[in-house]
N, C-alpha and C positions, 0 to 999 in steps of 0.2 A: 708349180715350179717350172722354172726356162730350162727347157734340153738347147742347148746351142750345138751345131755342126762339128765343132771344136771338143767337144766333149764325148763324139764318139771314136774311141779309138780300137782297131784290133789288136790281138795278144802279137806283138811281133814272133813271137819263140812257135809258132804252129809250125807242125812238121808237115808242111805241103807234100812231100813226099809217100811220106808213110801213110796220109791219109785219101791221097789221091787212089795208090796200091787197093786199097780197103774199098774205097768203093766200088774199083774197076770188079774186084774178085766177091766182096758181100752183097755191092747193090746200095748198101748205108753206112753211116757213120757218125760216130758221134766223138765230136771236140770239146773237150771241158774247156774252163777259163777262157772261153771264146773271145772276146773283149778283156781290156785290160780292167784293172780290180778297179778305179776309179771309175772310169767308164760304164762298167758295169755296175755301178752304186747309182749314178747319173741317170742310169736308164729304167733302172728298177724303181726309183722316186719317181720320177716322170710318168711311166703307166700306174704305179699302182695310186699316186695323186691324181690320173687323170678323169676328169668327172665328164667325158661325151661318150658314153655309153650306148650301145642298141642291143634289145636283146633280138639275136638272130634265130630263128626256125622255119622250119620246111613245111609243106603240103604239097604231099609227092616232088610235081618239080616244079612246083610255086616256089619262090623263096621271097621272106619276107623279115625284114626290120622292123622294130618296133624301139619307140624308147625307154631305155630302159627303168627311168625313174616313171614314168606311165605305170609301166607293169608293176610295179613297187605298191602305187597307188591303189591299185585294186581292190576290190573287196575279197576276202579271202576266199570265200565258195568262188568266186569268177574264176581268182587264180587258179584254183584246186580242178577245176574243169578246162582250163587251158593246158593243163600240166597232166591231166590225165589223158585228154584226147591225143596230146605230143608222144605219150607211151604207149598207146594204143597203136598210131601207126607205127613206133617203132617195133612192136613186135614183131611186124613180118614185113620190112620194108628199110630204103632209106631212111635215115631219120637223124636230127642235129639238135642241138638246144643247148645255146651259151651266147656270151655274151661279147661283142667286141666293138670296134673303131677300127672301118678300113678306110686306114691313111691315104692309101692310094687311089681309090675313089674319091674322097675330099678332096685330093690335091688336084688331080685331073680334071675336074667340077668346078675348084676356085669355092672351094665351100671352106667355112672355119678359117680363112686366112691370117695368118701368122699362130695357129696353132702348135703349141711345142713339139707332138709327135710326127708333125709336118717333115722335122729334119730325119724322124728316121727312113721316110721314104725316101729322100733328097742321100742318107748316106748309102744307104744298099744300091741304089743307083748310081753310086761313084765308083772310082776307078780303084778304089782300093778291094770293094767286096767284089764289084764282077770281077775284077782279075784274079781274084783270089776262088770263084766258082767256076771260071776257065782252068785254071790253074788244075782247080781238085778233077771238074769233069772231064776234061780235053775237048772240050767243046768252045773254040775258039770263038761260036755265032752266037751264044749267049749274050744278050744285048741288054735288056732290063728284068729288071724282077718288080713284080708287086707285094704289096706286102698291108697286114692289117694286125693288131693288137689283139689278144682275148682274154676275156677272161671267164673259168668253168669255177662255177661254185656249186654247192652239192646238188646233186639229184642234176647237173651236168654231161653233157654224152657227145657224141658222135658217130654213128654206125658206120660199118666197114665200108670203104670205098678204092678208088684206086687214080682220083686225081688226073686220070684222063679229061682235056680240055675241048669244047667242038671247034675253038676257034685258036686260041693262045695256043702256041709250040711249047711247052713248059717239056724243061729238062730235067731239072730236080726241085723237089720240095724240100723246105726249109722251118724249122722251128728253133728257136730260142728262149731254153726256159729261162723264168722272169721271177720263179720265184724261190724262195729260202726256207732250207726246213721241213721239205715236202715228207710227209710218212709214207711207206708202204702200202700202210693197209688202208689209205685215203683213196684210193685207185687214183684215175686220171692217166693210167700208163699211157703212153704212145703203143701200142698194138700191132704186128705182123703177123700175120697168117699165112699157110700153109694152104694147097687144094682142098686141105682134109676139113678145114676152119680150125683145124689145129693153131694156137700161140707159139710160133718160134721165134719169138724175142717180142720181149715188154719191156719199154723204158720209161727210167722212173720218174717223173719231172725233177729237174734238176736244174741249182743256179746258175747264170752265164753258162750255159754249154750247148753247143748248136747241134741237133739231130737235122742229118739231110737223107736224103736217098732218091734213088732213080724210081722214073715214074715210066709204067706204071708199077703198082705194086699195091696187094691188097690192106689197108690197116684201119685203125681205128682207132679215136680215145676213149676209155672206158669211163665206165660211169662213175661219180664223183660222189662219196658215199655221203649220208645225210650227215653223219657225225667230222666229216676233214673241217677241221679248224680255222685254214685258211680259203684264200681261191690260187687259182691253178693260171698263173699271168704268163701268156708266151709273146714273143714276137714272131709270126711267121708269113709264109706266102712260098712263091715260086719261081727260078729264075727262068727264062726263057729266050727264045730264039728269036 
C-alpha cells in the first residue's frame, strides 16, 4: 500500500496546553486520537502490510539485525536455541527481542528508495510535529527526531532501560501505538518503574495514541504473552536537539 505525505495528518483538536502542564509536572504523557481517524487508518495499513522486516536482538552491547523472513526459515530446534539463549541473557542483564524497520537509518543510507514508510520519517521531521514537540517540551532546540516501526509478537520483550544516548541529545521518547484491539492480559505494556523496580504506570498499547516522556527515565516493554492474538505495531523514536 502507498503512504503519501499527504495522508499524514495530526488531530488538530490536541490541547497543547494541558498536555505540555502534564509533562512538565509527570515527566510523560499520553494523547489518544493522536492523528486524525483517516490518517490513522493510512498508517495502520501501511506498517501492518509492510513486508521489510528485521528481527532485532542484543549480545550485551552487540546489537544486531537479522531478516526477518531468514529467521522464519529456520529449522525449529535452531530457532528454539536462538530464542533460548536470547532469555538466558535476559535474565540478569540487558536484553531486547522484536522486530522492526528503522526508517531513518534507510533514509540516511538511501537504502529502499521510495519506500512507503520513507514518508513517515520525512513527516515527523516536518514542521508540524517538531513544532508540536517544542510546543509540548519547551524546548525550542529540538531539531529532528529519528524514528523506526516495530513490531512484538509473542514471546517479545524489552528490558528496562533508560534511553540515555552517548552521542544524540534526545529530549524525549516517543511511541505511537499502531495497533487495534489490544487485551490486557496479552502484556506488551509500556512499563515505569520506580528505585524500588516497583511498576508505577503500565500502558496498554493503544490505537493512534502517542505515549512520550522525558529521558532519562527507567521503563520497559513487557513480555508479549505466547497466547496475544495479535502483534503489538508502534511507531517510535526520539526527538532531539
Amino acid at each position: 500500500m502507498s503512504l503519501n505525505l499527504s495522508d499524514i495528518v495530526l488531530n488538530p483538536e490536541i490541547d497543547v496546553d494541558h498536555y505540555r502542564n502534564l509533562l512538565e509536572t509527570k515527566g510523560r504523557i499520553q494523547i489518544p486520537n493522536f492523528f486524525t481517524e483517516e490518517s490513522a487508518q493510512h498508517l495502520m495499513q501501511a506498517i501492518t502490510q509492510n513486508d521489510t522486516w528485521y528481527l532485532a536482538y542484543n549480545e550485551g552491547n552487540n546489537y544486531y539485525e537479522s531478516v526477518a523472513e531468514d529467521f522464519k526459515r529456520l529449522k525449529p530446534e535452531l530457532k528454539q536455541r536462538f530464542t533460548n539463549n536470547v532469555y538466558r541473557r535476559a535474565s540478569n542483564g540487558f536484553q531486547y527481542l522484536f522486530k522492526q524497520y528503522f526508517i531513518t537509518q534507510a533514509v540516511e543510507r538511501e537504502e529502499d528508495q521510495g519506500h512507503p514508510l520513507h514518508n513517515i520519517h520525512e513527516f515527523l521531521n516536518g514542521d508540524s510535529f517538531i513544532d508540536l514537540i517544542r510546543a509540548l517540551t519547551n524546548e525550542p532546540e529540538v531539531s529532528w527526531c529519528d524514528t523506526f516501526v516495530s513490531s512484538y509478537e509473542p514471546g517479545h520483550f524489552l528490558t528496562s532501560h533508560d534511553d540515555i544516548h552517548a552521542k544524540n541529545k534526545r529530549v524525549i521518547a516517543y511511541t505511537i501505538g499502531m495497533t487495534e484491539g489490544w487485551q490486557k492480559n496479552w502484556g506488551g505494556h509500556l512499563a515505569f518503574f520506580d528505585d524500588m523496580g516497583n511498576i508505577i504506570e503500565g500502558l496498554l498499547p493503544a490505537f493512534n495514541t502517542l505515549n512520550a516522556f522525558v529521558i532519562p527515565q527507567d521503563h520497559a516493554v513487557q513480555f508479549v504473552a505466547p497466547f496475544a492474538a495479535k502483534e503489538r505495531y508502534s511507531i517510535l523514536g526520539w526527538a532531539n536537539k
